[in-house]
N, C-alpha and C positions, 0 to 999 in steps of 0.2 A: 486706422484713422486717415480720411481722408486730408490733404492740402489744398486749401484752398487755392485757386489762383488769384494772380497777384496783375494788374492793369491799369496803365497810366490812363485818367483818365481828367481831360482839359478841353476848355472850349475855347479859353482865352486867353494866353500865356502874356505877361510884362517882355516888352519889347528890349528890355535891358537886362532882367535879371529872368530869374525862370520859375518865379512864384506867379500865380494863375489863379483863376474863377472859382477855382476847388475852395479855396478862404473865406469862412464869411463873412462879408464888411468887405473884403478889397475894393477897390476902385480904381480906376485909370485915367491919365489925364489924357489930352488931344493927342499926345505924340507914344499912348500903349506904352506908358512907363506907370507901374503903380505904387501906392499907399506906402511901401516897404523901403521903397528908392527912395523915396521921399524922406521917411523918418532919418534913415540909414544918413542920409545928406544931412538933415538937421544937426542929426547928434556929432558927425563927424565936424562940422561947423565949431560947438562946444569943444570940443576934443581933439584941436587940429594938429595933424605930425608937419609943425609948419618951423621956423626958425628956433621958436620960443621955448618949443614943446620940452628941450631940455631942462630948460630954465626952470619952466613948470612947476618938471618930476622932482627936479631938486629940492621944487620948495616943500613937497609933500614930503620927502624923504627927510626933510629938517628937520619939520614938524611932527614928524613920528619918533627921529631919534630925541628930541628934545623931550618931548611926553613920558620917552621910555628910559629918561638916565635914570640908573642906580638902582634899574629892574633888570634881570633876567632876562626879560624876555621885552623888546617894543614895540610888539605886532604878532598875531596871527595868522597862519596860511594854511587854509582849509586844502588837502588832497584829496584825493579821490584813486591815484595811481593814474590817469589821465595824462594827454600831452599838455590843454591848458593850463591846470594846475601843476603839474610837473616842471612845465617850463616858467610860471609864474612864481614856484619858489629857486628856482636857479637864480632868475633875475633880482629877486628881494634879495638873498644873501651876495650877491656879488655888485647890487648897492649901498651894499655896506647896514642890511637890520639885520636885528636877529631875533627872527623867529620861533615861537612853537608851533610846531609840526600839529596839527588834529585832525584826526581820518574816522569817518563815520562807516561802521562795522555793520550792514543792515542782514548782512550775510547772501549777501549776491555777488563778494567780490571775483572777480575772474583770477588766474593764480598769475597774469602778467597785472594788475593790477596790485598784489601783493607783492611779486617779487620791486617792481618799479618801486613804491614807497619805499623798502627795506632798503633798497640798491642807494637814493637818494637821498637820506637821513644819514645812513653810515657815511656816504662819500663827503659830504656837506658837513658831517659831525653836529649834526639838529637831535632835540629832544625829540619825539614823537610820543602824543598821545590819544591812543584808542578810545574810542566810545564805543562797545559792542552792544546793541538794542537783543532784549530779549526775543528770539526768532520767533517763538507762541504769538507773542505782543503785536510784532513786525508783519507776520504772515496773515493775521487777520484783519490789519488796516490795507494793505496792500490787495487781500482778496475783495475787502469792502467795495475799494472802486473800482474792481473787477465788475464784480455784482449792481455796482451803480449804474453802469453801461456807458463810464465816460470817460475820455482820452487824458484823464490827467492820471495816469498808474504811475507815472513817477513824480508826482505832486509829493506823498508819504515822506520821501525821501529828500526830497529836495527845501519842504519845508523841516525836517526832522535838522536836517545840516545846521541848516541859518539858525536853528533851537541850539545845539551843541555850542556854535562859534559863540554865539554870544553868551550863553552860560557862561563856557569857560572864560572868556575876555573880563566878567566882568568881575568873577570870581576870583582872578587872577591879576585884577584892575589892571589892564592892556585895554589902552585907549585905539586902536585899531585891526581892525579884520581886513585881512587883503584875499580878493577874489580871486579867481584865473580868466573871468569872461570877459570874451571880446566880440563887442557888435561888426567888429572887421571879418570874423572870420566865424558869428555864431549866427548875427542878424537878431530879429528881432521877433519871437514868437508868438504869433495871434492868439489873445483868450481863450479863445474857443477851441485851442489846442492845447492849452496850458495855463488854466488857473488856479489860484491858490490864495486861499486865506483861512485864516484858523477856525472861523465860524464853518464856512466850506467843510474843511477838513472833518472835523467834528460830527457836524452834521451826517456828512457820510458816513461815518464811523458808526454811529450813536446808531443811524437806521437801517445799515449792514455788518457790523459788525457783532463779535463776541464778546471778544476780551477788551480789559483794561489796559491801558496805555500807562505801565511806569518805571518802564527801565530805561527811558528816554523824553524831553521835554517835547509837546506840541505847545510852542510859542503862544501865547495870549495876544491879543492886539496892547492890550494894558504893559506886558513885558515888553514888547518889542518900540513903545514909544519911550516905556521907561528905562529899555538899555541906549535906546538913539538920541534923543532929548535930555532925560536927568542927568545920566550918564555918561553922557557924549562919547559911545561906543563910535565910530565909523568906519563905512563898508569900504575901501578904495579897489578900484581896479586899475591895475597898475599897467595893463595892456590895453588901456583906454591911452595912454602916454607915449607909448614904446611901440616905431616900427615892427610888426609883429605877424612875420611869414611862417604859414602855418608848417608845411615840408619844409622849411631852412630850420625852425625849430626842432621838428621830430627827427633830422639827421642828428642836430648836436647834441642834444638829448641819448642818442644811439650813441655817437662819438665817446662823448667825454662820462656819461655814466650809468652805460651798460640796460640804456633805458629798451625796453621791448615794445614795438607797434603790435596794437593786439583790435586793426582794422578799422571801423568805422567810428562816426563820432558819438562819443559818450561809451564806446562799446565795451568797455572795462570792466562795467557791470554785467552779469549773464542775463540777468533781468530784463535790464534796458535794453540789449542788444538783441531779445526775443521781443517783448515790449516795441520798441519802433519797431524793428525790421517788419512783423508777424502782425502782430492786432491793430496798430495803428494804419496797417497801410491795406489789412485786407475789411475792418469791420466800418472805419471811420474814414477813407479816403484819403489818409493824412498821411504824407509821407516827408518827415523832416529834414532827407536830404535836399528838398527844394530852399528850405533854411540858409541851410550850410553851404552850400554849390552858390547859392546868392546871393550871398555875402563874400566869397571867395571873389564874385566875378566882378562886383562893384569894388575890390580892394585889390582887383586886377589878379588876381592868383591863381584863377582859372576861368579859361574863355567860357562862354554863354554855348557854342556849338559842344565841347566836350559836354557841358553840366546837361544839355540837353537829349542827349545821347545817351549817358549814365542813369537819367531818373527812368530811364526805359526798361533799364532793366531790376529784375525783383533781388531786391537788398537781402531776401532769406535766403541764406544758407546753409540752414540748421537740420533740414531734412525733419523725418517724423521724431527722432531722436531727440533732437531737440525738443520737442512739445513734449514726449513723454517725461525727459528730465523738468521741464516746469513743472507739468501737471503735480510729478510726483511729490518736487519738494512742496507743493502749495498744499496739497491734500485735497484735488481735485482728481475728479474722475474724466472720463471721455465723457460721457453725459454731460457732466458740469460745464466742461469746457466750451462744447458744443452747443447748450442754452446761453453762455456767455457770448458766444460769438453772435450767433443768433437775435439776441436781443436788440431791437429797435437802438441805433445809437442816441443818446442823448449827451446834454454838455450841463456846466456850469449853471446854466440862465433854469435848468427845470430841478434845481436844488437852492436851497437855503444858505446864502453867503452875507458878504460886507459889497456888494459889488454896487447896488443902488443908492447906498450911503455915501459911498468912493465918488459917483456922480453928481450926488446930491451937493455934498460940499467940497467940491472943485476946489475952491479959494483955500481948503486948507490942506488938501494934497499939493498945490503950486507952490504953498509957501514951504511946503514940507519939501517939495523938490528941491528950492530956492535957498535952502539951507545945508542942504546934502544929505537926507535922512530917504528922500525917496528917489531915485535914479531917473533921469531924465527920459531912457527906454519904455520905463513905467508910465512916465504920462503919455507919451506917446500912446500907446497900444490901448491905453483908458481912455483918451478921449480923441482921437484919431480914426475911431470907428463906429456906425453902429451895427451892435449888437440885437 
């Protein structure tokens, strides 16, 4: 099997961060700063690490122990074995909540991703609870949007999570779910690289898939207002608060409990770490370290000339080894793969979603953001562009 190769390719890079013309919807203003700077400035506006910002976290942190007296548990903290999340339940226990531990098992975990969870539960002395997804189940949602031809193959999993956290929250009546994401150091990811909604989801499934979905929830839109609204489940990201250096983190993390870097971002999963590095950046032009490196440079963490110099080179490492260990676990062949790559890329906008509904009534996504149900990122990236 051949490898493809892998080439930066830009005509127009943002004069501050080092997202470019590759995006579709970006735009720039007079001084070649674009769309991304912009939001990334909004949201930090909201979000500011200004005098108060202690004062803030406090109040959140009141509000979750008071909701949580005379329960077990006053909060959940989704892992992954990741530095964000990693370091996101250090910082929850040593502001004094206490959490349950829940780790979604999709069977892509890398073994520093296992070991990291294990290492951090024991040291912390946290409950930990697994969600293992049936692999048959898993492996053919997953091949779906393979076969779909679009750049959300970690959509499955990412909405599978946010199914799990708030099952268990509500089953558990835990009035809050704390995230790890930080638009300082993740940014903010265009549609058209990454959408998701259950309708979405489904649909894919329904018109590439085999199997039935039930050893794990695909969120309804009906659940998910009736765990954020009836319920008053809420999402907090606690590194929306918290000075939050991404290498000052993954040292302490090393330091104090035995945490392993297992490389790039999100790479924990074997999945995802074939997934971006591999198909994203050779079938769909899309390469997510311009994200991450851009959000680094705007939170000052790393200059624009290294991040520039870095997206140059190809993020694959895996060699053909790598592809054959995918192919195999998926139950694809070289053929298969080879028509997958192949295939004309498509996105979001040429499948069946919630996404023209999402536009249609604006006024009641705003009030939904205005109350804390839809993340302020989300409106951004909704109506901030056209698609």
């Amino acid at each position: 099997m051949e490898i493809k190769g892998f080439e930066y390719k830009a005509k127009q890079v943002c004069t501050r961060c080092v997202m470019d013309d590759t995006v579709q919807g970006i735009t720039f203003d007079d001084n070649g700063v674009c769309t991304f700077c912009h939001i990334h400035d909004e949201i930090d506006t909201q979000y500011p690490l200004d005098d108060n910002a202690d004062f803030r976290l406090q109040q959140i942190i009141d509000k979750i122990k008071n909701k949580g007296r005379k329960k077990k548990y006053d909060c959940i903290v989704g892992i992954s074995g990741g530095k964000d999340s990693s370091y996101t339940l250090v910082k929850v226990v040593e502001l004094g909540l206490r959490p349950l531990v829940v780790h979604f098992d999709n069977g892509w975990n890398s073994d520093y991703a296992v070991q990291n969870i294990k290492n951090l539960c024991k040291k912390l002395n946290l409950d930990l609870y697994t969600h293992v997804a049936d692999w048959e189940e898993f492996k053919d949602l997953q091949k779906s949007f393979l076969y779909a031809s679009v750049p959300d193959g970690e959509v499955p999993t990412d909405w599978a999570i946010s199914s799990v956290l708030f099952k268990i929250a509500h089953e558990k009546k835990i009035k809050y779910i704390i995230g790890g994401n930080s638009f300082r150091t993740e940014g903010t990811t265009p549609l058209t690289w990454t959408y998701q909604d259950p309708k979405y989801i489904n649909y894919i499934h329904k018109k590439f898939g085999n199997n039935k979905i039930k050893s794990f929830p695909i969120m309804s839109s009906f659940s998910f207002f009736y765990f954020s609204i009836i319920k008053r489940i809420k999402w907090i990201r606690i590194l929306y608060y918290i000075p939050y250096n991404e290498q000052e983190a993954i040292d302490y993390l090393i330091k104090n409990y035995g945490w392993e870097n297992y490389g790039g971002k999100h790479f924990e999963s074997n999945y995802t770490k074939f997934f971006q590095s591999y198909i994203l950046t050779r079938k769909f032009n899309i390469d997510k370290r311009k994200l991450h490196y851009s959000a680094l440079i705007r939170s000052k963490q790393m200059t624009r000339e290294d991040a520039l110099e870095k997206i140059k080179l190809d993020p694959y490492i895996g060699g053909k080894d790598m592809i054959y260990y995918i192919l195999k676990k998926l139950d694809l062949t070289e053929m298969d793969f080879e028509k997958i790559m192949n295939e004309p890329p498509k996105n979001f906008l040429n499948y069946s979603s919630y996404y023209n509904y999402i536009k249609k009534f604006k006024g009641i996504v705003l009030f939904l953001n205005k109350i804390g149900v839809v993340p302020h990122a989300v409106i951004q990236k909704y109506f901030k562009f056209n698609y």
